[in-house]
C-alpha positions as CSV (number, residue, x, y, z in Angstrom):
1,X,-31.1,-18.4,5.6
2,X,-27.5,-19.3,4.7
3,X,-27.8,-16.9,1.7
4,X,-28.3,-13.4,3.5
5,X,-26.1,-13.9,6.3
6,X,-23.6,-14.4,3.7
7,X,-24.8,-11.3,2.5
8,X,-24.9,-9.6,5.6
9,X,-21.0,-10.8,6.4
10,X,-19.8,-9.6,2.9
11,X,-21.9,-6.1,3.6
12,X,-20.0,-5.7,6.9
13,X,-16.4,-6.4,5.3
14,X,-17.4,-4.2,2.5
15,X,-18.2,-1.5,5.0
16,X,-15.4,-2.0,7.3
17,X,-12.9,-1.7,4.1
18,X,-14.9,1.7,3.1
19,X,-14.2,3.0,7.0
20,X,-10.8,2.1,6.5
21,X,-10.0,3.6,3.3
22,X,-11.4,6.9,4.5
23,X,-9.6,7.0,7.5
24,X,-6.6,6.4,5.6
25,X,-7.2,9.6,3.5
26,X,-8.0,11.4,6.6
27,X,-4.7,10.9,8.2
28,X,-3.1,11.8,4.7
29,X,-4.8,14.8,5.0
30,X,-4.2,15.5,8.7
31,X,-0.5,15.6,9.0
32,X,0.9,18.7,9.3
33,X,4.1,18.4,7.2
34,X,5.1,16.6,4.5
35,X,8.8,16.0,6.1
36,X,7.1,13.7,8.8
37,X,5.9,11.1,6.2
38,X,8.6,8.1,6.7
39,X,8.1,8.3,2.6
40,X,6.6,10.6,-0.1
41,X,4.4,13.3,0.7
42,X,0.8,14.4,1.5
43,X,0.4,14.8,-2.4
44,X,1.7,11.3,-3.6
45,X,-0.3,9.4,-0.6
46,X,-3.8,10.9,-1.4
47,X,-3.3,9.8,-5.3
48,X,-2.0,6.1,-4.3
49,X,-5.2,6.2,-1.8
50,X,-7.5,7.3,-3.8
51,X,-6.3,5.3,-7.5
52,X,-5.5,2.0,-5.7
53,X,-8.3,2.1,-2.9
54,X,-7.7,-0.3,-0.2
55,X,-4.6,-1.7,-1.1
56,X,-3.2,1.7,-1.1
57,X,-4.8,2.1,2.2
58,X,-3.1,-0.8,3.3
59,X,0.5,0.5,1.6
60,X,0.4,4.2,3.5
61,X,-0.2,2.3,7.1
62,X,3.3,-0.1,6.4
63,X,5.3,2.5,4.5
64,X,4.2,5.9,5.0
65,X,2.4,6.9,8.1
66,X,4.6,8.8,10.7
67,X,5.6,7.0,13.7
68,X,2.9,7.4,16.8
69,X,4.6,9.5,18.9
70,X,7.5,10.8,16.7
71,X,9.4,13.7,17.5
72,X,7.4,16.5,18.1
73,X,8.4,19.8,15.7
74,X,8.5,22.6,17.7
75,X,7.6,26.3,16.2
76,X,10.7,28.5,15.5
77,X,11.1,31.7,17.6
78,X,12.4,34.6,16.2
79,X,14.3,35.4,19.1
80,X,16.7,32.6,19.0
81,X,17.1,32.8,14.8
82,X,21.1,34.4,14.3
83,X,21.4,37.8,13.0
84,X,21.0,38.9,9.1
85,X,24.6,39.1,6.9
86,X,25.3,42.0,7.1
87,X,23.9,44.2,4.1
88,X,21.6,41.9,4.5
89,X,18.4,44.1,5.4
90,X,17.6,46.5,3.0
């Protein structure tokens, strides 16, 4: 009896650490520029994910997710960009 709930508690942890790395590439993936990383970039954080598994899973939630709530980027509008140099436009 001792034996497979043993079983069944390394099974869940095994699972739980599969959920997890997933997730992490998900939010890799997810964010929508690179400049909001805190470090690296979308490219850099999928390989370390994906070579290192969960340790690297563990590594992009301490050093390179974006802050929850960071500053929001805001679209440009082309109204509000100044005026070409002038020669500029062909």
């Amino acid at each position: 009896m001792g034996n497979g709930l043993l079983v069944l508690i390394f099974l869940a942890i095994g699972i739980a650490a599969f959920a997890f790395w997933i997730w992490a590439i998900v939010d890799v993936v997810k964010v929508p520029d690179d400049s909001m990383f805190k470090a690296g970039n979308r490219l850099i954080w999928v390989l370390v994910i994906v070579l290192t598994g969960l340790i690297g899973a563990i590594i992009y939630l301490v050093v390179g997710r974006p802050e929850p709530g960071g500053p929001a980027r805001t679209p440009i509008d082309p109204n509000q960009l100044p005026p070409p140099p002038p020669g500029a436009i062909g």
